[in-house]
Residue frames relative to the residue before (quaternion, step in Angstrom):
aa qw qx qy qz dx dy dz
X 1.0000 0.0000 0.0000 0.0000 0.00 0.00 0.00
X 0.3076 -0.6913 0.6244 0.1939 3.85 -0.59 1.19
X 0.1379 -0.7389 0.6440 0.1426 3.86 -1.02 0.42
X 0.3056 -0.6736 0.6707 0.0557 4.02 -0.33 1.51
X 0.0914 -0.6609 0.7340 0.1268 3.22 -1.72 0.37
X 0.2323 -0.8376 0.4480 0.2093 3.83 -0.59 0.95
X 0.4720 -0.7168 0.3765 0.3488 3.20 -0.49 1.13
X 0.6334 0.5673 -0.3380 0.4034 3.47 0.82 -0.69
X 0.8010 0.2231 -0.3650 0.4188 3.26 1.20 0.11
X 0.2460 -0.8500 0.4652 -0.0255 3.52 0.44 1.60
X 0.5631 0.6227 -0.3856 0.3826 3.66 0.77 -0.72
X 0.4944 -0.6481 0.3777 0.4391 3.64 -1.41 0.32
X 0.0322 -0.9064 0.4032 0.1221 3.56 -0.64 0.81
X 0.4717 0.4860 -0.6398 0.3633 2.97 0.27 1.93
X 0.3090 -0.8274 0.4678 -0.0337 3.23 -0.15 2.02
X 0.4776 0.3272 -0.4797 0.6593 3.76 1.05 0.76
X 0.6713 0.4133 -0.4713 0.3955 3.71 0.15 0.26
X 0.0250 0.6817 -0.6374 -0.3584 3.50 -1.30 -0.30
X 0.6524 -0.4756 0.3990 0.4348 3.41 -1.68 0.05
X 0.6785 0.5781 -0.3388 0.3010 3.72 0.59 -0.46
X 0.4090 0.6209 -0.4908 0.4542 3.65 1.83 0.18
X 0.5999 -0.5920 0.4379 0.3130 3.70 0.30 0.46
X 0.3294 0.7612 -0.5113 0.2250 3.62 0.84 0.36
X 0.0295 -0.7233 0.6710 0.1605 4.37 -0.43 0.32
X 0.2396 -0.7648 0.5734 0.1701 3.39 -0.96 0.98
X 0.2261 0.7597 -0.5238 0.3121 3.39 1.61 -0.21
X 0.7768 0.4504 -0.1453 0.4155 2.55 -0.23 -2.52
X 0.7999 0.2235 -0.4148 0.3718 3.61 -0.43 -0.70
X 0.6518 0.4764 -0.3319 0.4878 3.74 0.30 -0.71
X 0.5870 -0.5783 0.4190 0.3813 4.43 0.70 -0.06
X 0.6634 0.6139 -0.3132 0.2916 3.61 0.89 -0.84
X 0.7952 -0.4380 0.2008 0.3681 3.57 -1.38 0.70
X 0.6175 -0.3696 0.5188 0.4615 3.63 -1.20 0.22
X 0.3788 -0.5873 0.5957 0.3959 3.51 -1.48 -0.13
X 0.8230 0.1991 -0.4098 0.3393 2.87 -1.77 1.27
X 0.4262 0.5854 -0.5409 0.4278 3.85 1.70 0.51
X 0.7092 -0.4152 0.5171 0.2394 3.32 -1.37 -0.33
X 0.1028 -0.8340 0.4662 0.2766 3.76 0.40 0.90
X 0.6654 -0.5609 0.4913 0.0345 2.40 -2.06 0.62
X 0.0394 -0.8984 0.3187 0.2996 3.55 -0.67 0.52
X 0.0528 0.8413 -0.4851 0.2327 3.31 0.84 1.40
X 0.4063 -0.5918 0.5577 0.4168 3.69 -0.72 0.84
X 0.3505 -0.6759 0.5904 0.2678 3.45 -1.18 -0.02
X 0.6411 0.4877 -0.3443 0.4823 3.53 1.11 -0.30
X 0.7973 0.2836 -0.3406 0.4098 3.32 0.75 -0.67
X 0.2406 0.5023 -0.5997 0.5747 3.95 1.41 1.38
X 0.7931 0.4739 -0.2969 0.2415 3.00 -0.43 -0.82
X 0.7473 0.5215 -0.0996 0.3996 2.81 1.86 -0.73
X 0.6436 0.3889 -0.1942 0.6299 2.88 1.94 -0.48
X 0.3675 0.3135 -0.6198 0.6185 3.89 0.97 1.06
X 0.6484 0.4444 -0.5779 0.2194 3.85 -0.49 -0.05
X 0.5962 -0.5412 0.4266 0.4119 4.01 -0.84 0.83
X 0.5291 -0.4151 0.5956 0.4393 4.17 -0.93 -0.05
X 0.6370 -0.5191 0.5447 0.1674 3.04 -1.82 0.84
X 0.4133 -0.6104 0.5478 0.3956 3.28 -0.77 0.15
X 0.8169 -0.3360 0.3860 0.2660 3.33 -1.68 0.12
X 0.2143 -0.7564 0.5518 0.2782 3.96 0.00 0.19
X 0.4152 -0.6644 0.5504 0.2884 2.92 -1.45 0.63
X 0.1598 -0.7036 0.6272 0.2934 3.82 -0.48 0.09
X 0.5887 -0.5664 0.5667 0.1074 2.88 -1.94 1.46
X 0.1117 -0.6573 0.6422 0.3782 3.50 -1.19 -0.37
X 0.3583 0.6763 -0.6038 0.2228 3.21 0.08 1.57
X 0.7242 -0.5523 0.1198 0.3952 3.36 -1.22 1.38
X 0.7736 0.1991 -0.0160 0.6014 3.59 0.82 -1.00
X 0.0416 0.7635 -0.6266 0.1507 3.43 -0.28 1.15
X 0.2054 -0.6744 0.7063 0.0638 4.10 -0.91 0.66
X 0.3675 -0.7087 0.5604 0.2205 3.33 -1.05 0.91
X 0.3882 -0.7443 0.4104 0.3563 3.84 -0.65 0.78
X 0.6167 -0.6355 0.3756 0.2734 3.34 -1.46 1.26
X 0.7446 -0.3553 0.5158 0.2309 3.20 -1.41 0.55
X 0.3588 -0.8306 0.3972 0.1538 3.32 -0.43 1.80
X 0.6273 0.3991 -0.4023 0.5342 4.09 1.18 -0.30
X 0.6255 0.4912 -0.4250 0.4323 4.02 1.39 -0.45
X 0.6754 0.6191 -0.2922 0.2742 3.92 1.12 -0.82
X 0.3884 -0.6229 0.5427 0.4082 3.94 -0.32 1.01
X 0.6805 -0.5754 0.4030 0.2086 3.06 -1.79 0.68
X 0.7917 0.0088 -0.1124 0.6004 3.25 1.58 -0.25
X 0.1000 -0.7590 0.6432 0.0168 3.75 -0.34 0.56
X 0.4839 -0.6613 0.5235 0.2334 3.18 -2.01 0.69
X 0.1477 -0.9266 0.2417 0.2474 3.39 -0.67 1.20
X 0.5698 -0.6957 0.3540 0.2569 4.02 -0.73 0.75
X 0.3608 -0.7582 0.4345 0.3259 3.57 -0.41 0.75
X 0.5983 -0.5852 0.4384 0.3278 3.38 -1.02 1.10
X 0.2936 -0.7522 0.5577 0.1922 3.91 -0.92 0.24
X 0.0408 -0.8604 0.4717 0.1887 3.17 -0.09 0.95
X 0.5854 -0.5311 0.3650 0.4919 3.82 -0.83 0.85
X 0.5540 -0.5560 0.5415 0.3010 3.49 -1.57 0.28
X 0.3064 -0.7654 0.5255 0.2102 3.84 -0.54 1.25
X 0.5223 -0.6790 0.4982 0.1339 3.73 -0.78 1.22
X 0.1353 -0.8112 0.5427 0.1707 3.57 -0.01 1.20
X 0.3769 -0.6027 0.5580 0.4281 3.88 -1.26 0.74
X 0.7567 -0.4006 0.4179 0.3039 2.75 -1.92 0.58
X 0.4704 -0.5234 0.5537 0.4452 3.78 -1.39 0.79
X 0.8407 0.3601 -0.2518 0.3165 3.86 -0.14 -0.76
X 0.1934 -0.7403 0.5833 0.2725 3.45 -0.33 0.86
X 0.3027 -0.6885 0.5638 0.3412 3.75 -1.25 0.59
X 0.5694 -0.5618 0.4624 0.3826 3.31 -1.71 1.11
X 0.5223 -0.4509 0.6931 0.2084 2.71 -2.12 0.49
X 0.6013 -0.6399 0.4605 0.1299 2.67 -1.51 1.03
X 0.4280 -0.7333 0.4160 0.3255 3.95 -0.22 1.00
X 0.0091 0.8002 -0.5992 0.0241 3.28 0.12 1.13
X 0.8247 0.1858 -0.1449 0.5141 3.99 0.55 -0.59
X 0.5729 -0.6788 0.2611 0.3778 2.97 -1.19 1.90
X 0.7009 -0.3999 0.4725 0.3544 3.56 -1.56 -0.19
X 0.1983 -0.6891 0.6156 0.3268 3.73 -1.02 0.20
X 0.7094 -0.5396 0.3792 0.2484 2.95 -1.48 1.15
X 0.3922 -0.6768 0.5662 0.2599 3.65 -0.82 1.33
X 0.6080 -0.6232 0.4668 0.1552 3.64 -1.10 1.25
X 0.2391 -0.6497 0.6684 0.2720 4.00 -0.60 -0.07
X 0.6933 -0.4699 0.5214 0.1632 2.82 -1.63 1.66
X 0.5598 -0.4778 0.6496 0.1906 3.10 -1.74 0.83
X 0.2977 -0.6520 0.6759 0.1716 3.50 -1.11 0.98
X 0.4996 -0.5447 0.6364 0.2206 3.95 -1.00 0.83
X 0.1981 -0.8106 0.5023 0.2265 3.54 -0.51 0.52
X 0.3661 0.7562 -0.2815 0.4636 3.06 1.90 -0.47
X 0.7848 0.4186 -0.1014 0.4457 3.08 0.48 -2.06
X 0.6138 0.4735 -0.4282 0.4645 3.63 1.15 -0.64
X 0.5436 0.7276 -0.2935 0.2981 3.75 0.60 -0.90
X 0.6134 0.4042 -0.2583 0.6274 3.22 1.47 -1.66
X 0.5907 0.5974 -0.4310 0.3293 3.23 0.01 -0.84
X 0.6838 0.4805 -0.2034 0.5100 3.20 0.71 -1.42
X 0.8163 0.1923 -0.2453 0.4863 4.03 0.20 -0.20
X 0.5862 0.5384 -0.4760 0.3740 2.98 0.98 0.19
X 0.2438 0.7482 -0.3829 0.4838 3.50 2.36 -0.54
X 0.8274 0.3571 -0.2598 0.3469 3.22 -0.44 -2.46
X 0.5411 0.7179 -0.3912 0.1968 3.93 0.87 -1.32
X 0.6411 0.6856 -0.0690 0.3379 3.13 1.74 -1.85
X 0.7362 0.4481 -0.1643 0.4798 3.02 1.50 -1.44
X 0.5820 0.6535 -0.3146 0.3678 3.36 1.77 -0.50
X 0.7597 0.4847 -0.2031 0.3830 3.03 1.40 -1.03
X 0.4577 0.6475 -0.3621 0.4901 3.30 1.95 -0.79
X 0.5428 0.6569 -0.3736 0.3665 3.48 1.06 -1.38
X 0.8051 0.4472 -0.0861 0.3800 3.05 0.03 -2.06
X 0.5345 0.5132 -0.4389 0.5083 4.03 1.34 -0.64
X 0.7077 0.4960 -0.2910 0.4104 3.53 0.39 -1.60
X 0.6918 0.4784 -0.3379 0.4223 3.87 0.62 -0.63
X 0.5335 0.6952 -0.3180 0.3619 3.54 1.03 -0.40
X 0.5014 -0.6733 0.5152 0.1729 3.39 -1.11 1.25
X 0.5727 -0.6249 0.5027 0.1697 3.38 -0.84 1.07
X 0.2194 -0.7444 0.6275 0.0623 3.82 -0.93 0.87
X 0.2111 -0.7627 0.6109 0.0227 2.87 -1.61 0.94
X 0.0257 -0.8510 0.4808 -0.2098 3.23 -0.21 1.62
X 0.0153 -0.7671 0.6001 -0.2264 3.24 -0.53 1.96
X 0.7329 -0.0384 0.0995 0.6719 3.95 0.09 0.81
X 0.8044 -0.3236 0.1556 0.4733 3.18 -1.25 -0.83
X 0.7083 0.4862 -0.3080 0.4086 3.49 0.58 -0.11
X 0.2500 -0.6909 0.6727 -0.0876 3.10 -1.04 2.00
X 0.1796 0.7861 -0.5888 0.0565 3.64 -1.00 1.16
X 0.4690 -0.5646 0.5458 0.4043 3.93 -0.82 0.22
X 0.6845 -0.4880 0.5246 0.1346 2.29 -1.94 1.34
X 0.2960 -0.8226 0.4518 0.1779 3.82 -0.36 -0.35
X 0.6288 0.0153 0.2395 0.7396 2.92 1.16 -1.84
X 0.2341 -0.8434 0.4836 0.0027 3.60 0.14 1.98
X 0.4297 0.7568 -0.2643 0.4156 3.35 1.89 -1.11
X 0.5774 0.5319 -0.3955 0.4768 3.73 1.01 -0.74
X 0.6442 -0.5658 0.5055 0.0970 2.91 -2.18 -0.07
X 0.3810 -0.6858 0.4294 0.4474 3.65 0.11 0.62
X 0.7210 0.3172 -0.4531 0.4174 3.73 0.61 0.02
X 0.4583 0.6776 -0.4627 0.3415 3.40 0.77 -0.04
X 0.7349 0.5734 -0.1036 0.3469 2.75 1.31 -1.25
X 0.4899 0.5914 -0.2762 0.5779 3.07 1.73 -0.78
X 0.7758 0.3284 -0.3589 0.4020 3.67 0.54 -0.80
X 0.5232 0.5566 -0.4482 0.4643 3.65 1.14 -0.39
X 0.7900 0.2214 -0.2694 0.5043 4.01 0.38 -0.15
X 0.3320 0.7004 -0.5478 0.3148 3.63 0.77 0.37
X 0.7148 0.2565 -0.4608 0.4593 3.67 0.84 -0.36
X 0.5826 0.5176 -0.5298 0.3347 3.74 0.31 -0.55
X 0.7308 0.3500 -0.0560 0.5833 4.08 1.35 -1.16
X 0.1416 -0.7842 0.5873 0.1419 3.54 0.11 1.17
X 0.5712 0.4964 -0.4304 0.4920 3.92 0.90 -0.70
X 0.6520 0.3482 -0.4936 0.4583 4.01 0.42 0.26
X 0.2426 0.8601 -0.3823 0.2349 3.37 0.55 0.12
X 0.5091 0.4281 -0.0739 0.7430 3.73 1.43 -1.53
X 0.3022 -0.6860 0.6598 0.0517 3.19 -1.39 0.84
X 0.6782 0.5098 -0.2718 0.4541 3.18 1.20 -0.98
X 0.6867 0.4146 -0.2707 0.5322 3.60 0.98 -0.58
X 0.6410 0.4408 -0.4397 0.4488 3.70 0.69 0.42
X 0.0951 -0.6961 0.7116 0.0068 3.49 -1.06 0.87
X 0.1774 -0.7264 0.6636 0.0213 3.77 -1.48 0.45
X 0.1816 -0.6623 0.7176 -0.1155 2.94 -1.74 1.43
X 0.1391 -0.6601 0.7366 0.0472 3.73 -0.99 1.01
X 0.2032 -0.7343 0.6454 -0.0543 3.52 -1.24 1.35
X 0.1227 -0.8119 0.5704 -0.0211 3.63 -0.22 1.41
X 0.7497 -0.1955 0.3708 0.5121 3.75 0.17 0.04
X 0.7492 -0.3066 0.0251 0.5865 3.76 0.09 -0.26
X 0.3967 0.7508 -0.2551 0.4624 3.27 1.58 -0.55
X 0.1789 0.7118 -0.6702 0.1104 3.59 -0.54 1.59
X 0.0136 0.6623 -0.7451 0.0768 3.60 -1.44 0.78
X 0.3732 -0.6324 0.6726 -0.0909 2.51 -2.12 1.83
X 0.3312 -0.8255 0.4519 0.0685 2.73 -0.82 1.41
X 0.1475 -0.9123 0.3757 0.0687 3.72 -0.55 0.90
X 0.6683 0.1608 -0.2776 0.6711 2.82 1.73 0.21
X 0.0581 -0.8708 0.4562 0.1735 3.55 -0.39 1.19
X 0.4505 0.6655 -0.3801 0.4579 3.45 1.70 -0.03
X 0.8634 0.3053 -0.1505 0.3724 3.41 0.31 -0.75
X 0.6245 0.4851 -0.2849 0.5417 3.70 1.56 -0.92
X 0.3713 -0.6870 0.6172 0.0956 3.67 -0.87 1.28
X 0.5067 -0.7377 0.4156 0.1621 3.34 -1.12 1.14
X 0.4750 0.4913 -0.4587 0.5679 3.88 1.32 -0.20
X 0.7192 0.4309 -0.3942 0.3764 4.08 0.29 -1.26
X 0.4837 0.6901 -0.4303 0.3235 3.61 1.00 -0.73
X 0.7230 0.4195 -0.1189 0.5358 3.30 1.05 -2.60
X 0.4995 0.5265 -0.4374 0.5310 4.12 0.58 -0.39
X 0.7840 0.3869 -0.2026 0.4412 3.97 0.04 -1.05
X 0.5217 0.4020 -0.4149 0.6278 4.12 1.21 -0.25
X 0.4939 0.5854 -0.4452 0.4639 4.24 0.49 -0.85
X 0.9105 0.2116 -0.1732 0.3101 3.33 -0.41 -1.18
X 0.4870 0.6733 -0.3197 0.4552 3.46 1.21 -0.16
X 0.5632 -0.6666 0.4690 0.1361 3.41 -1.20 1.62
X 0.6367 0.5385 -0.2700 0.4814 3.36 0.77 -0.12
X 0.6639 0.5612 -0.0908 0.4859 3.38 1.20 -0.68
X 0.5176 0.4456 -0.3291 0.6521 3.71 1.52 -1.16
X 0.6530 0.6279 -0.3492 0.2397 3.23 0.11 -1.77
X 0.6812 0.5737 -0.1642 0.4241 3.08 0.77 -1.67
X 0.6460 0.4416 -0.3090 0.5405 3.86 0.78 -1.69
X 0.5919 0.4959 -0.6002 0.2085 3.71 0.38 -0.93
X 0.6776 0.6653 -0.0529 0.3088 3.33 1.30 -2.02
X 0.7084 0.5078 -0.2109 0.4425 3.38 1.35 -0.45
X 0.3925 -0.5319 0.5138 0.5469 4.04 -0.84 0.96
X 0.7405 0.4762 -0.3573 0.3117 4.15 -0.02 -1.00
X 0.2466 -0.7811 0.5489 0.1664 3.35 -0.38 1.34
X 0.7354 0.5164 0.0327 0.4376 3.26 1.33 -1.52
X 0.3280 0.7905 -0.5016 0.1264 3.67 1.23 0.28
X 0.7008 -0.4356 0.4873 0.2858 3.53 -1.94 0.36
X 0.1193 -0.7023 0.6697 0.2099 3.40 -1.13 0.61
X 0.2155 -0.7813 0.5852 -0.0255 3.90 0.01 1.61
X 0.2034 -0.7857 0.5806 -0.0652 3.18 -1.22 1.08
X 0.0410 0.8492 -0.5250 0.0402 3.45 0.42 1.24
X 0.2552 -0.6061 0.7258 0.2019 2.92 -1.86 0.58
X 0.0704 -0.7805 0.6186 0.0565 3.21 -2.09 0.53
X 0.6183 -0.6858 0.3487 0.1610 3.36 -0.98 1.21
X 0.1862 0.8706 -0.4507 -0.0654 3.63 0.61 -0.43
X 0.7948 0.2567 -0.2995 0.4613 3.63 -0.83 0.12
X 0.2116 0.7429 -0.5762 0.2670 3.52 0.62 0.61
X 0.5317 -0.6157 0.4852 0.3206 3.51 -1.47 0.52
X 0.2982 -0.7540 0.5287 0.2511 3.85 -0.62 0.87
X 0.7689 -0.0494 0.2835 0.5710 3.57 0.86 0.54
X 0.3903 -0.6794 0.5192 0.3413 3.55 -1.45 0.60
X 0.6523 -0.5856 0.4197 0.2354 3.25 -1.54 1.40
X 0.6165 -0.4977 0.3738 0.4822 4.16 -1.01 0.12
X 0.7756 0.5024 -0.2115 0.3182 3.56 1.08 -0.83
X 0.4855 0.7031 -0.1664 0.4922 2.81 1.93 -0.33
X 0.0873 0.7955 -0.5966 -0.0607 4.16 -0.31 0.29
X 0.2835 -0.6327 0.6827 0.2308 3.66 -1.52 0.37
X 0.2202 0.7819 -0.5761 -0.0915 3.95 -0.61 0.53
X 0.6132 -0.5312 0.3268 0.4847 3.42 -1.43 0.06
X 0.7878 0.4210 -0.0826 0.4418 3.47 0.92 -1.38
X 0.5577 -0.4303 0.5784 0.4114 3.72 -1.35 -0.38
X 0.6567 0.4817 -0.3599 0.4551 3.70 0.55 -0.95
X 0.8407 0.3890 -0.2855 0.2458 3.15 0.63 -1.04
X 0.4958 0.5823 -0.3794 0.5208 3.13 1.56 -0.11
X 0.5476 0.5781 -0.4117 0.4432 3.84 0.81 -0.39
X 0.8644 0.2998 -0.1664 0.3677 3.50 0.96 -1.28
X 0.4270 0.6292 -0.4952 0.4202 3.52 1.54 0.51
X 0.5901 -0.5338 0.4948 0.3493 3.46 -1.91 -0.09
X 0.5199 0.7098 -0.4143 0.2328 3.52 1.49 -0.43
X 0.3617 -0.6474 0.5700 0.3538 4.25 -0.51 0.53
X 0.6788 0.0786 -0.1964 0.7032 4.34 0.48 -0.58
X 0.1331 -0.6268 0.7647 -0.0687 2.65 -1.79 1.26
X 0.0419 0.7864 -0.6119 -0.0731 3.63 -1.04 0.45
X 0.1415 -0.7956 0.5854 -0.0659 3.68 -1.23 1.29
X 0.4150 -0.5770 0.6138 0.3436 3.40 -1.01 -0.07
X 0.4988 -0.6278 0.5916 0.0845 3.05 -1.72 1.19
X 0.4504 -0.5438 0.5024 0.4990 3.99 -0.75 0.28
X 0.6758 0.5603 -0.3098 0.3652 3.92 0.73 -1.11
X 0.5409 -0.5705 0.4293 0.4446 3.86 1.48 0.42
X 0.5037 0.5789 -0.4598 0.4469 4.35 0.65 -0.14
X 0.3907 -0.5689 0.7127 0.1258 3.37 -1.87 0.51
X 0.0617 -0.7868 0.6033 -0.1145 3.20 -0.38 1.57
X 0.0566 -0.8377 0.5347 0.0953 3.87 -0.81 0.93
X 0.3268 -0.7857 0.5229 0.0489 3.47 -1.05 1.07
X 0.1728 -0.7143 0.6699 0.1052 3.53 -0.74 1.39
X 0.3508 -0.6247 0.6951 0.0595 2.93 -2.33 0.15
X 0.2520 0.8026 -0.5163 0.1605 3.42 -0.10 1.16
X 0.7440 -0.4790 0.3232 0.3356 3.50 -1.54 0.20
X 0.5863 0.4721 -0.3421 0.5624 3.20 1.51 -0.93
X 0.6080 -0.4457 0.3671 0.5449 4.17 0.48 -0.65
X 0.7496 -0.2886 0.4266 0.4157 3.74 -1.84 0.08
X 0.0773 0.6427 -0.7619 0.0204 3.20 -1.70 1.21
X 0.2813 -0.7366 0.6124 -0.0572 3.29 -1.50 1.35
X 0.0826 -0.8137 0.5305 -0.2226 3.08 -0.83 1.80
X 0.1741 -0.7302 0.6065 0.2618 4.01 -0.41 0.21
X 0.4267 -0.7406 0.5190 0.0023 2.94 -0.95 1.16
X 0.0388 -0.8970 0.4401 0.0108 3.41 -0.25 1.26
X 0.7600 0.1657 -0.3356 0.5314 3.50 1.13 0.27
X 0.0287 0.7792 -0.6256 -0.0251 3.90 0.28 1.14
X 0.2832 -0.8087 0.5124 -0.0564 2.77 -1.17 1.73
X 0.6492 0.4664 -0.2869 0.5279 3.18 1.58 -0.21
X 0.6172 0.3392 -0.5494 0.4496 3.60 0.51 0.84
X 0.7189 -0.4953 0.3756 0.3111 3.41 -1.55 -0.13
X 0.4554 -0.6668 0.4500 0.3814 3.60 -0.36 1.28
X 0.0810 -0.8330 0.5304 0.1351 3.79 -1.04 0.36
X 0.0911 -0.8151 0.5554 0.1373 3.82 0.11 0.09
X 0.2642 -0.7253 0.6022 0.2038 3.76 -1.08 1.00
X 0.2593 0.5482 -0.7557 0.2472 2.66 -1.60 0.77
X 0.4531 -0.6848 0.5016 0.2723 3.24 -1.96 -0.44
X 0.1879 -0.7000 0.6890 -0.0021 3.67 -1.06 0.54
X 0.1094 -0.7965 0.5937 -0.0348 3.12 -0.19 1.71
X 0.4868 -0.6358 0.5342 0.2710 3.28 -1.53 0.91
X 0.6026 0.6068 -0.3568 0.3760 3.68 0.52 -0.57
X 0.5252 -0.4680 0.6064 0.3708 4.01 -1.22 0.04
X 0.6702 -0.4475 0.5690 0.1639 2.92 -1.67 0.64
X 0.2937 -0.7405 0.5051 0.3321 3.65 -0.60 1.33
X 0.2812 -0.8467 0.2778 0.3561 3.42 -1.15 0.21
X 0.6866 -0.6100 0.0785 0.3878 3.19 -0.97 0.59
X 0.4472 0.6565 -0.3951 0.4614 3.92 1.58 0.04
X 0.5599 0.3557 -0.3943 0.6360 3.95 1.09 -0.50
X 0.6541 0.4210 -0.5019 0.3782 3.81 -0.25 -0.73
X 0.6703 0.5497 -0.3688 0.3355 3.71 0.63 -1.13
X 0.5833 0.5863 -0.2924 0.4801 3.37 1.08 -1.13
X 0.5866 0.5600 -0.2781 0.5147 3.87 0.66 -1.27
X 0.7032 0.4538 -0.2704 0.4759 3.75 0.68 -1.01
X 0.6562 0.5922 -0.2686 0.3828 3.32 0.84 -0.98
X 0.6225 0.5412 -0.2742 0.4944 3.35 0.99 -1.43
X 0.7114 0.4945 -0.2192 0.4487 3.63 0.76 -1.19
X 0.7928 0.3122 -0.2886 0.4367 3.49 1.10 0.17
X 0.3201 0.7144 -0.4552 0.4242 3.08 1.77 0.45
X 0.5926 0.6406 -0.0969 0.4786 3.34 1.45 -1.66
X 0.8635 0.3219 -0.1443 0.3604 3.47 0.23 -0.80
X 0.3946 0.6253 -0.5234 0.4236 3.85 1.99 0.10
X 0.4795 0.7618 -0.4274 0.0841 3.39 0.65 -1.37
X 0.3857 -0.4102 0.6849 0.4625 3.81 -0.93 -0.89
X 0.7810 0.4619 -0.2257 0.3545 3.32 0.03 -1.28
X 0.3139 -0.6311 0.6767 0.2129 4.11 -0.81 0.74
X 0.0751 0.6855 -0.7216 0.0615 3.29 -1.14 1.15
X 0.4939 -0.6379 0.5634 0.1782 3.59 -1.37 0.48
X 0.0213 0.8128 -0.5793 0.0581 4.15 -0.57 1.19
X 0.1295 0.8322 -0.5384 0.0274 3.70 -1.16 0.49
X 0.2870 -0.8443 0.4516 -0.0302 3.14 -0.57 1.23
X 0.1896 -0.7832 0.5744 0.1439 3.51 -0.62 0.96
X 0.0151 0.8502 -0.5101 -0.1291 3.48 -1.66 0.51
X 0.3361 -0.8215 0.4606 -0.0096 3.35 -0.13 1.86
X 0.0226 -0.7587 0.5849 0.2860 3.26 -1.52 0.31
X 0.4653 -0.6857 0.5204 0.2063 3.28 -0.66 0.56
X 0.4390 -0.7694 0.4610 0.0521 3.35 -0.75 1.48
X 0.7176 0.4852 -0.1122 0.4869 3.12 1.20 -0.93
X 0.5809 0.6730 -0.0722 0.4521 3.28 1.67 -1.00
X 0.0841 0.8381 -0.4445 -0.3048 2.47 1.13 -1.67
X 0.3574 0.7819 -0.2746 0.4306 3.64 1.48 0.88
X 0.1768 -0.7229 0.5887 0.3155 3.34 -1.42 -0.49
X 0.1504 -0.6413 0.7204 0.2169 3.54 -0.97 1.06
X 0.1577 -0.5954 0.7674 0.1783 2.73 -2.43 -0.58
X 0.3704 -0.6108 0.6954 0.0784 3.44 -1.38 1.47
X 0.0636 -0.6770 0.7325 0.0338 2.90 -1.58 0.38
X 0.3517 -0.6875 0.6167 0.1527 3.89 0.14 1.49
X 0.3736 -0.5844 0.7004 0.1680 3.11 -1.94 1.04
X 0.1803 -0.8290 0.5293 0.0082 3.14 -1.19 1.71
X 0.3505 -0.6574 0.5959 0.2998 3.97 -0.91 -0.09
């Protein structure tokens, strides 16, 4: 900022002052006593040269720096320039990693859940209960529909074959039976049924890797160990060369070389064809019809066992007596009912 003085104002212009405080502007400003002759000295640049030299500047380390002028070369006032500071270098947003210089600390071990260890733990014992309870289980025999326990596992699959040969006339032949033990997924053929015992069979599928593996994988924790028999060499049916007829005649007049008829005496009787002429034989094991077994197979339900009890009862009302008396009970089914009654005839 340059400061001008206007000549036109010449007067004294500090109007809270007066001249009569004894003030000599001569003296301070350089200029003559009053009433000398003035002088044409600058008064600023007296004033300036009684002042000591400046010290030395310091020099900035800023980019553009001017060295200051020379105190008899420098105007008495000058305009001054803001200083420029340099632009401060921002660090970088990413600090780079340091280099792993010190080993890692060892990563701690999870907290076990006691909770979680607990299940774990009965869910352990549950396993062994059930493994327990599979492995203790009686073996099943399963032929068609009928599924029965083993009893005495200790036997032999052929033993076994002969112990149901009467209930299963088609087990009969040893030679045409063959056996398979079914463990859960776990099937084994047996190759020696005479000699290989039917508990060691189920004991040897148990301990086998293939078998856990399997129970882990299966919805059935708890499956059957099923013992099946099969029939094998059975006739598929009667062959092209082969005929069933009613009569003798008719077997004489077919194209068939074996013929087989009924005898008047109730016998199966089987008729060849040969070059030499017809031989007749009764036939005592005919394998090409269907095995049949008598008995009966009633169409009705089972009576039940609350009417039988009653029936029993009555009959022992009868029989405290002294006296011998004579009872008979009838048992009907009612069609309409769809029931069983019981009569009881009036006796003498």
């Amino acid at each position: 900022m340059v400061i001008t003085m206007s000549e036109q104002n010449s007067g004294f212009p500090f109007t809270e002052m007066s001249e009569a405080e004894g003030l000599d502007f001569d003296a301070i400003f350089g200029g003559a006593p009053s009433g000398a002759a003035p002088s044409d000295v600058n008064p600023f640049e007296a004033a300036l040269a009684q002042q000591p030299e400046p010290a030395e500047p310091i020099v900035q380390p800023a980019p553009q720096q001017t060295a200051p002028p020379a105190p008899s070369e420098a105007p008495v006032f000058q305009t001054v320039q803001p200083i420029q500071t340099p632009a401060i270098q921002q660090a970088p947003a990413t600090v780079p990693a340091v280099q792993d210089t010190v080993p890692a600390a060892p990563q701690s071990q999870p907290e076990v859940d006691p909770l979680t260890a607990a299940m774990a733990e009965q869910q352990a014992k549950t396993e062994q209960k059930a493994a327990k309870s599979l492995f203790e289980k009686a073996p099943v025999f399963s032929f068609g529909s009928v599924r029965e326990e083993i009893i005495d596992p200790g036997m032999t699959f052929e033993e076994l074959r002969i112990a149901k040969a009467d209930d299963f006339p088609e087990l009969a032949e040893g030679k045409k039976v063959s056996w398979t033990v079914e463990y859960g997924k776990t099937v084994k053929v047996i190759t020696d049924p005479k000699g290989a015992t039917i508990v060691s069979v189920k004991e040897e599928i148990q301990m086998s890797s293939s078998f856990l593996n399997a129970l882990k994988k299966a919805k059935d924790k708890n499956p059957d160990c099923l013992v099946k028999p099969k029939v094998t060499a059975q006739s598929k049916g009667i062959a092209s060369y082969k005929g069933v007829f009613n009569s003798l005649e008719e077997a004489q007049a077919s194209d068939k070389a074996i013929c087989l008829f009924p005898g008047s005496d109730g016998r199966v009787y089987e008729l060849r064809k040969t070059e030499l002429g017809e031989f007749i034989a009764p036939k005592h094991n005919v394998t090409d019809f269907t095995a049949v077994r008598a008995g009966f197979t009633p169409a009705l339900p089972l009576v039940p066992m609350e009417l039988i009890a009653q029936i029993v009862s009555f009959f022992r009302c009868y029989m405290d007596g002294r006296s011998e008396f004579e009872t008979l009970a009838h048992i009907f089914w009612d069609r309409q009912e769809q029931g069983f009654v019981v009569r009881v005839p009036s006796r003498r």
